[in-house]
N, C-alpha and C positions, 0 to 999 in steps of 0.2 A: 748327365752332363748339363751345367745349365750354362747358357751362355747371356753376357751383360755386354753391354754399351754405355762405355765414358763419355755425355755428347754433351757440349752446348756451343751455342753459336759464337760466342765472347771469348774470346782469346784471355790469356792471363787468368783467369778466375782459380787456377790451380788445380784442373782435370787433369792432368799428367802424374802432378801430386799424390790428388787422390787415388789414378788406378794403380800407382806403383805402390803405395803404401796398403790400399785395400789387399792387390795380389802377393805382397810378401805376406803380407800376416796371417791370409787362409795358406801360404804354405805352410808357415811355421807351426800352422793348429794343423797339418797330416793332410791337410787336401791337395789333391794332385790338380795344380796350377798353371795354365798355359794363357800369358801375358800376349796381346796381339797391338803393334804397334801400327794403325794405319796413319800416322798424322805426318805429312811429308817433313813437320820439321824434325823429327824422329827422338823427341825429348823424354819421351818413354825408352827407349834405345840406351839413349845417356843416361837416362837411371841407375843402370847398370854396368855401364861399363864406359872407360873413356873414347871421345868419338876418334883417337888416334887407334886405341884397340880393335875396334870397328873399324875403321876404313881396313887396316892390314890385315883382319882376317876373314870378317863379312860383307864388305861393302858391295865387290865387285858379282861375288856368284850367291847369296845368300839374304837376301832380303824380299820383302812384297814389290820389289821392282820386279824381279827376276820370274816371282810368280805374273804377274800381269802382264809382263813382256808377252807370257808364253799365250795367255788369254787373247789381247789382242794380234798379236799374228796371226790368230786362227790357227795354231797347232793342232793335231787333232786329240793328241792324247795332254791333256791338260797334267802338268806336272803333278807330281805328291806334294802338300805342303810338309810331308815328314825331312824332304831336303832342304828344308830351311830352317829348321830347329835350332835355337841355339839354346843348352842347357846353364842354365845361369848359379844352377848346384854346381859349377866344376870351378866357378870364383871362390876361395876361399876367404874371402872377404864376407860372405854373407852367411855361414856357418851353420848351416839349415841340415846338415845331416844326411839322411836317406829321401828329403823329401824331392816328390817330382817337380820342378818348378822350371817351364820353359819359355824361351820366347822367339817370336817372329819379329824380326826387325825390318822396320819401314826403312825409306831413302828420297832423299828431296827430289827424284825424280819422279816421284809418284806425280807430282804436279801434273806433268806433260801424260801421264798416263792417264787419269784421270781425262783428261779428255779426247782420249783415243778412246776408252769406254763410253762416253756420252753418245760419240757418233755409230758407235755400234747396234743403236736404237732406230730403229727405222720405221717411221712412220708414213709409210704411203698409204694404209688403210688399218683398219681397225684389229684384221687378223695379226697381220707384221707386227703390230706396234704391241700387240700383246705379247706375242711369242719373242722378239728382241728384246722385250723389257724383262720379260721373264726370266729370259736365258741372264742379262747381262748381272739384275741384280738379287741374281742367287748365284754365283761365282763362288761367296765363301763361305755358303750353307753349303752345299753341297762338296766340299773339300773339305769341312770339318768335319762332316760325318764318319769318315775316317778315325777321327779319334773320339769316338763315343763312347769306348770302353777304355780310353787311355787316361782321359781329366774327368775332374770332379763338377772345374769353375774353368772357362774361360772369356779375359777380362779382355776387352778391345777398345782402347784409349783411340777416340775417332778427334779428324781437324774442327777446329771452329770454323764448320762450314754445314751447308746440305749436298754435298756433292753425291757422286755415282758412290764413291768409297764409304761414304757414310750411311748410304742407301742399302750396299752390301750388307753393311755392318750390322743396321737394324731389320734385315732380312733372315741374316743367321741368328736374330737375337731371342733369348726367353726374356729377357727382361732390357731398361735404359733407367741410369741413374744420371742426376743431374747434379755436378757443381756446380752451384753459384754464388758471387757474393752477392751481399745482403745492401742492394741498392735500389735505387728505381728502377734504370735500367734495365737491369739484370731480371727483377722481377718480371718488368713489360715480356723480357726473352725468353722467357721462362715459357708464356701460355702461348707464344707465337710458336714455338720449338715443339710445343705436346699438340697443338695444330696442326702442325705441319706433318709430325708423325703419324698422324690419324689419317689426314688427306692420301699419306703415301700406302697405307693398310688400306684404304678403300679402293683409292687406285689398282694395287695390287690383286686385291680377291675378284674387284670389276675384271681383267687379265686372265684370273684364273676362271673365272663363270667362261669365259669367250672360248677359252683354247677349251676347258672343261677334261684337266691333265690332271692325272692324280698322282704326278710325282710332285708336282707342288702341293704341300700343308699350307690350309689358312695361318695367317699369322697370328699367332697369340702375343703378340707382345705388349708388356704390361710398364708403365710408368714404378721401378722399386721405390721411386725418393727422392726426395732432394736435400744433398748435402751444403749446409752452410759453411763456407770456407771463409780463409783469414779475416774472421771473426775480429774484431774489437774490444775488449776486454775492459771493465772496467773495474773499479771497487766492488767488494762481494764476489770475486772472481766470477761475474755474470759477463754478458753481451750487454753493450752500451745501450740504453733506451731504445733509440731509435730502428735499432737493430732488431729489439728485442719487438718491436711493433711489426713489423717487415714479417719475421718468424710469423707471426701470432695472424697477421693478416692473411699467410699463405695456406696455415693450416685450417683457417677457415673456411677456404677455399676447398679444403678435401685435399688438399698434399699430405702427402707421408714427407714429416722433417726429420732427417737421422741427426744427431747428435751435432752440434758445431766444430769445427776445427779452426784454433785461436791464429791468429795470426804474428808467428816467429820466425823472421826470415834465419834467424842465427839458426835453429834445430834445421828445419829445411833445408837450407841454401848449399852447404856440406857435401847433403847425402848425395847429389850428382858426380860429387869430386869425389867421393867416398868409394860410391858403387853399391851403397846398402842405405836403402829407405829410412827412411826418421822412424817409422816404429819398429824396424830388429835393433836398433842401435839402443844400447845400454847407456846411458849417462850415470857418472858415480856424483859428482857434485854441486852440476847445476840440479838448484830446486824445480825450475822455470820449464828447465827440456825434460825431468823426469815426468812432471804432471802432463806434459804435451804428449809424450811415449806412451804416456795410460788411458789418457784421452783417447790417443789413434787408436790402441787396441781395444780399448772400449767401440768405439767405431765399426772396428773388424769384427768384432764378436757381433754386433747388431745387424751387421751386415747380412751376415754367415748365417744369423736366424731366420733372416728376412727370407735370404733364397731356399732354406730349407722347410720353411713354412709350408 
């Protein structure tokens, strides 16, 4: 089972995008797919289903509130995340077959949870402060191991943030892919974000030298990529110059760049309303959405190499 992190600091850049389109199209190639929504605005969630279908059948007992509620309480027997499953095979809107494809749905009240997590850290001396950081941000490594003979891939579309939940996130992680667009910005975000991940792996292993616990694994987590998103498009159906300088500057930097994805709000913009991501959807007579459709799966297929490399 290898598990990925959708992260970047920058809101908008199209991370929800990418992990809904990345996680439908390893179903549709046979892999057994479990989609993790921690982003409190839960737009992963709305990927697939609309937020009135959610409120009336998952909102209340069935989301990453309801697991972390039980977390911080302090309950002793920490719930299954298998009671929060929603199979996203039972929409027949997205026509996928026999394939396993599930998901965990977030809830804007992750906010307030999130920092019921931070203070469960406790820092009066250097023992504590190991053993609570420890405990707190390995919460969803250690409840996914549960299903390690269940998925193939699971994908976890994290907030534009560094919080406890994205700490999680990259604690359970084999790999973290980055969207970005292709700006200054973004790029500055870019090496601050692979920074900041690296501080948190040193932190972390410093933690495990102190307790010196062997149910925590060092972390191997590894940078798969960075995804250029709503790409620019120019004549030659290339990325506009400037774009194309941004690309070329990052790779010489030692980035792995997957493929661009063009910027079309009409193919996108839909799929939320739809409940089926821009690459299962079939276009019969736009030119524009079919090459975008080939693109994503082009995407998905480099993807899918990457982690099985």
């Amino acid at each position: 089972m290898k598990v990925v992190s959708v992260i970047n600091y920058k809101g908008g850049v199209g991370k929800t995008t990418l992990a809904a389109n990345l996680g439908a199209y390893a179903a549709s190639r046979g892999r057994r797919v479990l989609m993790i929504d921690l982003d409190p605005q839960t737009q992963l969630t709305f990927s697939f289903m609309t937020p009135e279908v959610w409120k009336e059948r998952y909102a209340d007992d069935r989301t990453f509130k309801n697991y972390f509620e039980a977390v911080t309480n302090g309950d002793f027997l920490i719930p299954s995340l298998r009671e929060y499953l929603i199979p996203l095979n039972n929409w027949d809107t997205l026509k996928l077959g026999e394939e396993k494809f599930d998901l965990i749905s977030s809830h804007l009240d992750l906010i307030d949870l999130d920092i019921k997590l931070a203070n469960m850290i406790i820092v009066t001396h250097d023992d504590m402060l190991a053993s609570s950081s420890l405990r707190t941000y390995s919460h969803l490594q250690r409840s996914l191991a549960e299903f390690r003979d269940d998925y193939d891939i699971v994908l976890i579309d994290c907030p534009p943030t560094f919080n406890i939940l994205v700490k999680n996130a990259i604690f359970a992680s084999d790999y973290y892919i980055i969207p970005a667009k292709l700006d200054y910005l973004s790029m500055l975000g870019i090496a601050n974000l692979e920074r900041n991940v690296n501080f948190f792996r040193i932190d972390c292993q410093k933690f495990m030298d102190i307790k010196m616990d062997m149910n925590y694994a060092p972390l191997k987590l590894s940078l798969l990529g960075i995804v250029p998103m709503m790409v620019d498009i120019a004549k030659g159906d290339e990325p506009i110059a400037v774009q194309q300088e941004y690309m070329k500057a990052m790779k010489d930097e030692g980035y792995y760049m997957f493929r661009y994805v063009r910027n079309n709000g009409s193919v996108f913009g839909g799929a939320p309303r739809e409940g089926v991501p821009a690459v299962l959807t079939r276009p019969r007579f736009n030119l524009s959405a079919k090459r975008i459709v080939r693109e994503l799966q082009e995407l998905g297929e480099e993807f899918l190499r990457k982690i099985d490399a």
